[in-house]
MARMAR-184508 format. One record per residue (C-alpha): residue in three letters; x, y, z. Coordinates in steps of 0.25 Angstrom, whole numbers, padded with zeros to 4 digits, always signed. Layout:
REM MARMAR-184508
ALAXYZ ...
***
This chain:
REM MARMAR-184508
UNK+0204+0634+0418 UNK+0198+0647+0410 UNK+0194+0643+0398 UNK+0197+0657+0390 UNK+0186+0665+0383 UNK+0188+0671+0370 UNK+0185+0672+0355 UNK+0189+0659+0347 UNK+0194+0664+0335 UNK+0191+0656+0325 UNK+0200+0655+0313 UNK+0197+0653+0297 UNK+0201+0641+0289 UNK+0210+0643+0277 UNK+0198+0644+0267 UNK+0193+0653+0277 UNK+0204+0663+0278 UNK+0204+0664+0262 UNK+0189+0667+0263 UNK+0191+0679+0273 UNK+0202+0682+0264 UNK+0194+0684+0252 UNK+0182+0691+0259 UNK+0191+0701+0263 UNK+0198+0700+0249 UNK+0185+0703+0243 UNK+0179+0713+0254 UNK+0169+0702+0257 UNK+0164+0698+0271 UNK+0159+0685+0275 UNK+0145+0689+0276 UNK+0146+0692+0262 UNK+0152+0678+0259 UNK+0143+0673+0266 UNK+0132+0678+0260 UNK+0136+0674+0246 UNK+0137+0659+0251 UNK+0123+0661+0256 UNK+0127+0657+0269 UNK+0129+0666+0283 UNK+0141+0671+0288 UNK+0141+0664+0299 UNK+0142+0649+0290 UNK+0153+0657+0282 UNK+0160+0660+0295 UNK+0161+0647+0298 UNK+0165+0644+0283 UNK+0177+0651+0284 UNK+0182+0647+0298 UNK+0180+0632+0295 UNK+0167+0630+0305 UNK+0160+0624+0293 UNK+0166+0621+0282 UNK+0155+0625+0272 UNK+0162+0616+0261 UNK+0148+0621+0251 UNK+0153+0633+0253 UNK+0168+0634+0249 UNK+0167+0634+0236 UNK+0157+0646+0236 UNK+0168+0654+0244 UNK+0176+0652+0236 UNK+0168+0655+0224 UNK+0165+0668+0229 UNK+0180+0673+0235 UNK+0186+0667+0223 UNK+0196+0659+0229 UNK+0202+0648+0224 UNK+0198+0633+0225 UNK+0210+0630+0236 UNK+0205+0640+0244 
***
């Protein structure tokens, strides 16, 4: 059997889809984000789409999006 090629999309978790939200919200980009936490995108990245969970970074995003602690 042919084991079909493609894109795995890769979906963002729920704390995820509030931070692109915001970013949007706020005309930030990730990069920017990123840059504040003084980490790269690419870590962010995998923030966000719950490849790491980068729990000593949470409460910074939040910090700097301003959303609220049950985010």
């Amino acid at each position: 059997m042919a084991v079909k090629k493609g894109i795995n999309k890769q979906k963002p978790t729920a704390f995820g889809k509030k931070v692109k939200i915001e970013l949007i919200r706020q005309e930030m980009t990730q990069t920017e984000l990123a840059s504040a936490l003084g980490i790269n995108k690419q870590y962010l990245y995998k923030i966000i789409y719950g490849l790491r969970p980068g729990i000593k970074y949470l409460d910074e995003i939040r910090k700097i999006l301003k959303l609220d602690d049950a985010s």
